[in-house]
Structures are given as C-alpha cells and as structure tokens.
N, C-alpha and C positions, 0 to 999 in steps of 0.2 A: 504494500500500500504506500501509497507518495503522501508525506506529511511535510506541506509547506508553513512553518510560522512566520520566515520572514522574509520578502518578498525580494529586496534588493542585499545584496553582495557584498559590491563594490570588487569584483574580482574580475568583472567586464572592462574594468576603467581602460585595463591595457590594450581594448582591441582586440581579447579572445575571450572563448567562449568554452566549457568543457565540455564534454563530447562522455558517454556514458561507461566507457572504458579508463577513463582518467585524465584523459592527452585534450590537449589546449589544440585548438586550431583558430585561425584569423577569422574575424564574423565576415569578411569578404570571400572566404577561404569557398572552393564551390559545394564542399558538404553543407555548410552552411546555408550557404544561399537553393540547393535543395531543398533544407530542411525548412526556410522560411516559404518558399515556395509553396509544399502539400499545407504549410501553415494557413497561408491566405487562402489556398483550394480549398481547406474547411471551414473558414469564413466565410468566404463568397457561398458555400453551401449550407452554413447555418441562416444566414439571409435569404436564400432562396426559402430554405424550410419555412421561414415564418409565411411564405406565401401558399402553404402547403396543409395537408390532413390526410387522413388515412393511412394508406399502405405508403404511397408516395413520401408522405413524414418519413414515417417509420422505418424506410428504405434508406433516406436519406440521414437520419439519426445514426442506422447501424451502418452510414460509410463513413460517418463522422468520429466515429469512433476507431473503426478500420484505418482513416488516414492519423489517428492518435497513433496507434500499433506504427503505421507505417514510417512515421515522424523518428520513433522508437529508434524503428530498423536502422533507419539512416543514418541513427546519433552512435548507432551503434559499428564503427569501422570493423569489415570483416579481418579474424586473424586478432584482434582486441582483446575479448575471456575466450577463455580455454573453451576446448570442444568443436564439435564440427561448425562451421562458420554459419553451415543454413538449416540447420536447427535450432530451434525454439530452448530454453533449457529455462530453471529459475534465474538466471543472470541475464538472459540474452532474448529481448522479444524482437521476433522476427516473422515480417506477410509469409502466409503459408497459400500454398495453392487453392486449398477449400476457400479462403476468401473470393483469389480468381474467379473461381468455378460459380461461388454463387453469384458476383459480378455476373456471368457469363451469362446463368440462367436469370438473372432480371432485366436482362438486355432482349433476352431471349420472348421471355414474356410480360414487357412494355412493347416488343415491336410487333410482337401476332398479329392483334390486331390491327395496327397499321396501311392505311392504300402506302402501296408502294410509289417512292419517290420519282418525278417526273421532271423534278428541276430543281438546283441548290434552293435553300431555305435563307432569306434572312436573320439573324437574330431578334426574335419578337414573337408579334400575336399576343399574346393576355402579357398583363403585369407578369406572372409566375412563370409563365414561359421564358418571359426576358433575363427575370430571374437565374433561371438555371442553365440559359444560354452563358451568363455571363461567368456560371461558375464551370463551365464547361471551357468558354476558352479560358482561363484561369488554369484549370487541372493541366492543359496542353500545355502551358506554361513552366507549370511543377514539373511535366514530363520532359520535357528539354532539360530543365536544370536539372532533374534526374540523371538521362544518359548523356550529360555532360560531365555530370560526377564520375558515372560508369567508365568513361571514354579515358579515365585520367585514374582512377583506383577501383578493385573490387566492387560491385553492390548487389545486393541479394536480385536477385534475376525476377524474382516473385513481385519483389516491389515495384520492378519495372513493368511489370504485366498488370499487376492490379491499374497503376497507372494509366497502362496504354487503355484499358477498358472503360475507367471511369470514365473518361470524356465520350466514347460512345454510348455508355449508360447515359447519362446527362442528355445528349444528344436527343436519342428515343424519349425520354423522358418529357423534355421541352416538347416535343410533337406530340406525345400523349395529353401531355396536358394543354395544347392548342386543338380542342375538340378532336383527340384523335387522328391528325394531321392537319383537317378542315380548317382551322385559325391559322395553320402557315401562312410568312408572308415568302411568294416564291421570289426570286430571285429573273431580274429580267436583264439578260445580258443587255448592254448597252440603251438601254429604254432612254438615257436621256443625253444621247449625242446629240 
C-alpha cells in the first residue's frame, strides 16, 4: 500500500527525479517524459469520464487504473530488482498481457456494432465524443514517448501494446458514443479550396 504524509521532498530541487528501483534520472530524461506522458493520457481520460456512465465509465475507470500499473512499469527500468525483468513479482509491477487482451476484447465489442467507416472522422460530434477524441490523440502521444524510451533502453513490450490499443479503444469509443457512428463528423478532403 502507498502511504503518502508529505507531499513535497525537496529532493527534485536538482533536476531528478527517482525512479522505483532507487536510480535518479533527469525529469527531461525520456523515461521521464514517458512516464509524464500515460500521466496526462489518464487525465485527459478522467475528463473525458466525467462526460460518461455506464459501462463506458466503468471501462474507462479500469484503464485509469491500468495506465496507474503502466506508469509503475515504466518507473520501473528493466534489469533494476532482481528476477525476471517481465514478470510481475511483490517489488516489480508490470502491464501483463491479460490487460492487452481485455483492451482487445472492448475494442472488439465497442466496434460490432459499428456501420463501417466510409471516410476519416473528425474529432467531434457530442461534447463526450470530443472528449475522448482528445484523450485518444493524447494516448498516441504517450505512445511515441513510449517507443522513444524503447528505441534508446529496455521497456516491457506489454506496455507498448497496451498503449498501441488504447488509442484505438478510445477511437471506437468516441464513434460509439456519437450515436453509434451517426454523430460523426466525416472528414471532406479539400471541401474548402
């Protein structure tokens, strides 16, 4: 359990930050700037939720929580506590595949009932639509600075997938909730040369 009493440090003063294995890295450092990243992706999705009820909350709560865990992973440098780098242990939480997979399956069915796409979408249609549009390109955001972390040291490969998913979660999501695609606004190439 995390017990915070007191909220500032003063151990940031220098410009790092610690990381959950012990090791200081620069807050520009790109772990960092990862980890700020799925930061604001669950912002931008707790705002969206307040535009939200049902299943739709409640999907969005348990990815809120998912990108908690994922934050975790990333603070956690693989090769840091002992044991295998992509397993979970009591030291070491880390995205596991079953998160993926249920990503997978509420992608799956948010898009059933779906008419298929006939032309790019704007971001919009209802308030809540716009909502989750915005937290959608947000997530795309986290996922760059993700496999830019990747591209330069280790990171759990699960994390990078949960990632790649959410923004097409979010995706489907916004068009569910624009009357089941009917409140898209479509996209008109060149409509105003």
């Amino acid at each position: 359990m995390v017990k915070l009493n007191k909220i500032y440090t003063r151990t940031g003063d220098d410009g790092t930050t610690g990381l959950v294995d012990g090791s200081r890295r620069a807050k520009h450092d790109l772990r960092m700037a990862a980890i700020g990243e799925v930061d604001e992706c669950n912002s931008a999705i707790g705002f969206a939720a307040l535009a939200l009820e049902g299943e739709a909350l409640t999907d969005l709560r348990r990815i809120q929580n998912d990108l908690f865990d994922l934050g975790a992973d990333l603070a956690t440098p693989l090769g840091g506590i002992g044991g295998d780098d992509f397993v979970p242990s009591e030291m070491v939480l880390r995205t596991v595949a079953a998160q993926v997979t249920w990503l997978e399956r509420a992608i799956d069915a948010a898009n059933a009932p779906l008419a298929p796409l006939t032309s790019f979408i704007l971001p919009g249609g209802s308030e809540a639509a716009a909502r989750v549009h915005l937290a959608r390109a947000i997530s795309r955001r986290s996922e760059r600075a993700a496999t830019a972390l990747a591209a330069a040291e280790p990171v759990n490969p699960q994390a990078l997938a949960y990632l790649n998913r959410l923004s097409d979660y979010l995706f489907v999501l916004a068009r569910a909730i624009n009357a089941g695609g009917a409140g898209d606004v479509q996209w008109v190439p060149g409509a105003n040369r």
